[in-house]
C-alpha positions as CSV (number, residue, x, y, z in Angstrom):
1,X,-66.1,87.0,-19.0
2,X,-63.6,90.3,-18.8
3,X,-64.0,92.6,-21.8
4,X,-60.8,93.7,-21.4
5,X,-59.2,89.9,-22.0
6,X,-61.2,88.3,-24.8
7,X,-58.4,85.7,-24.8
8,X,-59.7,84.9,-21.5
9,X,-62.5,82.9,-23.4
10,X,-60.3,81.1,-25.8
11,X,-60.9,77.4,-26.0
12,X,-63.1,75.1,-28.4
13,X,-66.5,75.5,-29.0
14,X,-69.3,73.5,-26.9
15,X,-70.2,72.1,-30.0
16,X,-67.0,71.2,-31.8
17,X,-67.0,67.7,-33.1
18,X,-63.2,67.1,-33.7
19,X,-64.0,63.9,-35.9
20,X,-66.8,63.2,-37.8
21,X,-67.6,60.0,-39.8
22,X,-71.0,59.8,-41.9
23,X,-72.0,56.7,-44.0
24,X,-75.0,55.6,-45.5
25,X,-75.6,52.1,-47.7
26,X,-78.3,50.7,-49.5
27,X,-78.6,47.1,-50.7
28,X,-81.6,45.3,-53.0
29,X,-81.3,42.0,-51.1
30,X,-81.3,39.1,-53.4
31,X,-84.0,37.4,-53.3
32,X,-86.8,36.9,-55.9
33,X,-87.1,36.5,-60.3
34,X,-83.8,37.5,-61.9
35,X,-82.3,37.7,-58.1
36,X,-79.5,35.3,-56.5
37,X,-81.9,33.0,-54.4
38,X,-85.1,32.2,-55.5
39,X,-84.7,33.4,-58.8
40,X,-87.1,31.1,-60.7
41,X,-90.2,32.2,-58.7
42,X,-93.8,32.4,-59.6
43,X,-95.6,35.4,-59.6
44,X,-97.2,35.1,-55.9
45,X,-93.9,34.0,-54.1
46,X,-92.2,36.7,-56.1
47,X,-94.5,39.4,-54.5
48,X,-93.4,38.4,-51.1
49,X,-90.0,37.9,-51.3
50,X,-88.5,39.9,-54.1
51,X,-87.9,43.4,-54.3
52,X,-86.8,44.3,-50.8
53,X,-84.7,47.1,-50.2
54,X,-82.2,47.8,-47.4
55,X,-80.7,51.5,-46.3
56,X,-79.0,52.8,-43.7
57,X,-77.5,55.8,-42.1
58,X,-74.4,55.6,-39.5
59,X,-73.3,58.5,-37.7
60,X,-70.7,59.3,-35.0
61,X,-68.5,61.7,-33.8
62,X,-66.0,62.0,-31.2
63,X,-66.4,63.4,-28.3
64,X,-68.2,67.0,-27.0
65,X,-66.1,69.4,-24.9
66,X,-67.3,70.4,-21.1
67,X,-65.5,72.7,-18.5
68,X,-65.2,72.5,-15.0
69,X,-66.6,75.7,-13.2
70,X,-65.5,77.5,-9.8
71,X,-68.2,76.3,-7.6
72,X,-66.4,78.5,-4.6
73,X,-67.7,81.6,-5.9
74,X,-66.3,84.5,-8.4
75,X,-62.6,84.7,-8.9
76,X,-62.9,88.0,-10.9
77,X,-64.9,90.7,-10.4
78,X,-67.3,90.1,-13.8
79,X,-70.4,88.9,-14.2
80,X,-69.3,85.3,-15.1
81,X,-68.4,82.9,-13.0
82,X,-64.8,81.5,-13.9
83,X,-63.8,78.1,-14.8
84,X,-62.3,75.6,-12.7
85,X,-58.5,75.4,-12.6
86,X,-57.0,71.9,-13.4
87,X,-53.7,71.1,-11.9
88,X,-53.3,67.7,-13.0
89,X,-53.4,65.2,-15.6
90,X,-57.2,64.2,-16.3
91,X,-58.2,61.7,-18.2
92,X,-62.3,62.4,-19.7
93,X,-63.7,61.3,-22.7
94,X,-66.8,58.5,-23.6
95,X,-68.7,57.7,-20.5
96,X,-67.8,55.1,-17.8
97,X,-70.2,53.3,-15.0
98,X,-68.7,54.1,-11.7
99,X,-70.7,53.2,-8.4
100,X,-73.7,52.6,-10.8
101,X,-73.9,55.8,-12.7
102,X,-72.6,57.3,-16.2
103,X,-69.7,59.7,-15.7
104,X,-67.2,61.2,-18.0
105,X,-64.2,59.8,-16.0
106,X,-62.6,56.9,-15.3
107,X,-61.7,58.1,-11.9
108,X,-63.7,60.9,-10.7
109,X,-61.3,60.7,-7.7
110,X,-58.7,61.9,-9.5
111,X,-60.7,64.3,-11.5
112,X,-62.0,66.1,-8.4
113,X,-58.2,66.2,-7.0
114,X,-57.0,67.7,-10.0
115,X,-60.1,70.2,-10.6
116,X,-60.8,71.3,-7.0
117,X,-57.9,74.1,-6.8
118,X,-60.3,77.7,-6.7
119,X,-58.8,80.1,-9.6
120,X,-56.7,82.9,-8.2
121,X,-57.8,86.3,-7.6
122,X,-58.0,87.4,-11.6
123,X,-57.7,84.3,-13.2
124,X,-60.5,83.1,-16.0
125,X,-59.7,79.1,-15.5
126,X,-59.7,77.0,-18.0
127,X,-62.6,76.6,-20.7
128,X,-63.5,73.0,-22.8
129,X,-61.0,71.3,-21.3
130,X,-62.8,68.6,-20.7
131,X,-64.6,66.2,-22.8
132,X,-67.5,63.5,-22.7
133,X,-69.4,61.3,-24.9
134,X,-69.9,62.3,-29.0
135,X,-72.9,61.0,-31.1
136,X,-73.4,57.8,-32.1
137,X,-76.4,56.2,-34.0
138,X,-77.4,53.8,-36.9
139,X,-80.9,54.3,-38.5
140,X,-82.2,51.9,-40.7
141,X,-85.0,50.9,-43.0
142,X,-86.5,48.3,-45.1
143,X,-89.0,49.0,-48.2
144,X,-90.7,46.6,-50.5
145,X,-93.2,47.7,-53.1
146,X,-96.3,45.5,-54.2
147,X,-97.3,45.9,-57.7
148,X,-101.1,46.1,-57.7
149,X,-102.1,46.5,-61.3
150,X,-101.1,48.5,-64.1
151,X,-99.9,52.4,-62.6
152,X,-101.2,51.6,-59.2
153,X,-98.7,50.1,-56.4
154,X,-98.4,49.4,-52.3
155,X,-95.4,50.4,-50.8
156,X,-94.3,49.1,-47.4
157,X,-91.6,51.0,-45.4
158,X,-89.9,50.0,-42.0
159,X,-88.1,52.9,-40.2
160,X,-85.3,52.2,-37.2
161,X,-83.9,54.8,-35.1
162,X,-80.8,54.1,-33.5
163,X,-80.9,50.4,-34.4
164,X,-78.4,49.3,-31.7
165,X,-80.2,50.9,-29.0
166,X,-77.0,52.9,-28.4
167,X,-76.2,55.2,-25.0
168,X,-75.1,58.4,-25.1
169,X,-74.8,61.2,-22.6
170,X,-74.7,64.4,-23.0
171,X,-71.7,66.7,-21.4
172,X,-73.5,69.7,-21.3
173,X,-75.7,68.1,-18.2
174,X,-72.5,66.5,-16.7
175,X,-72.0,67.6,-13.1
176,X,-68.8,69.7,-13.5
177,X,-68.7,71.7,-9.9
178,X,-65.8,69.9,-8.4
179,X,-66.8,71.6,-4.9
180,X,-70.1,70.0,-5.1
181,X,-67.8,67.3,-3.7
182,X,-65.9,63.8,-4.8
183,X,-69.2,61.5,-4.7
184,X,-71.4,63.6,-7.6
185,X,-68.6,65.4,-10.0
186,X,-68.5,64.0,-13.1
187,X,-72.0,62.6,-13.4
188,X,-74.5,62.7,-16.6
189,X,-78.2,63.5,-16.2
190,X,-79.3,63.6,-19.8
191,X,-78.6,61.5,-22.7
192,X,-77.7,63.0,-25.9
193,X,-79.6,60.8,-28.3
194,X,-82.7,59.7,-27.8
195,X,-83.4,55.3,-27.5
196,X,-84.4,53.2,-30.2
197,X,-87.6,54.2,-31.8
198,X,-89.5,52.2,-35.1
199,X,-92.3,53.6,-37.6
200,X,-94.1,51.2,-40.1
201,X,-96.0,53.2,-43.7
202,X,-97.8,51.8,-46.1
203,X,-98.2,54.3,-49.2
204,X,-100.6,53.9,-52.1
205,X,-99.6,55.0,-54.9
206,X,-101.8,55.7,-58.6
């Protein structure tokens, strides 16, 4: 923004994930010969219920920082517009419904009151202050392999994307002009992962 202030920049990045939590599992479910339930089974009822495998991935992160921006115009004389000056205590983070639409705050009221003083003459604003939804996702799948004959074998494989289904928005596309007025500032347009989503495979193998 001013070459001669790098600090004037300082903040986190758009991308910084302050918490991160990663887990994955995997689990023969017990069913079938030598298994838990149904462990005395014959050969046919053996193919079809023994030998199915469960796995999963679970990600999420908290949330992604956004600024506010000067909507009134330049408040230096650079090539970047500034940030928007907050004078209040706001409260952001997640995403909330309010009059039917996803917005980082609670109150957007209050938000907008807080975030709707233009920057000085000179001053930079403030940069990430702000922040929205993280990730959030659970993929899952389910594989069970048919023994044909001798060195030849039918795998089947289920693939789940995002098995809950679950909604998040992304704060990069969140309306963040507070002089764009009261009604709009706050609001998501884009979700940051993308809805529940299956593949099936079958893979011969010999």
């Amino acid at each position: 923004m001013n070459a001669w202030n790098v600090k004037g920049n300082r903040g986190v990045s758009d991308f910084d994930t302050r918490h991160a939590i990663t887990g994955s599992f995997n689990y023969l479910l017990p069913f079938g010969r030598g298994a838990k339930f149904i462990s005395t089974s014959n050969g046919i009822l053996n193919a079809f219920v023994g030998g199915w495998d469960l796995a999963g991935l679970v990600h999420w992160t908290s949330g992604l920082p956004f600024s506010g921006t000067d909507g009134m115009g330049w408040g230096t004389d650079w090539a970047t517009q500034s940030f928007a000056l907050v004078t209040g205590s706001v409260a952001s983070g997640g995403h909330h419904i309010v009059n039917g639409a996803p917005n980082a705050f609670s109150d957007p009221s209050a938000a907008y009151a807080a975030s709707s003083t233009p920057p000085f003459a000179g001053v930079s604003g403030q940069r990430n202050i702000f922040r929205g939804d993280g990730y959030f996702s659970i993929d899952g799948s389910v594989t069970k392999e048919f023994r044909i004959v001798e060195g030849q074998t039918l795998k089947f494989q289920w693939d789940v994307f995002n098995t809950t289904n679950a909604v998040r928005f992304d704060p990069h596309s969140v309306q963040n002009n507070p002089f764009g007025g009261a009604s709009s500032f706050g609001i998501y347009s884009k979700q940051l992962v993308e809805a529940r989503r299956m593949q099936l495979g079958l893979r011969y193998s010999f």
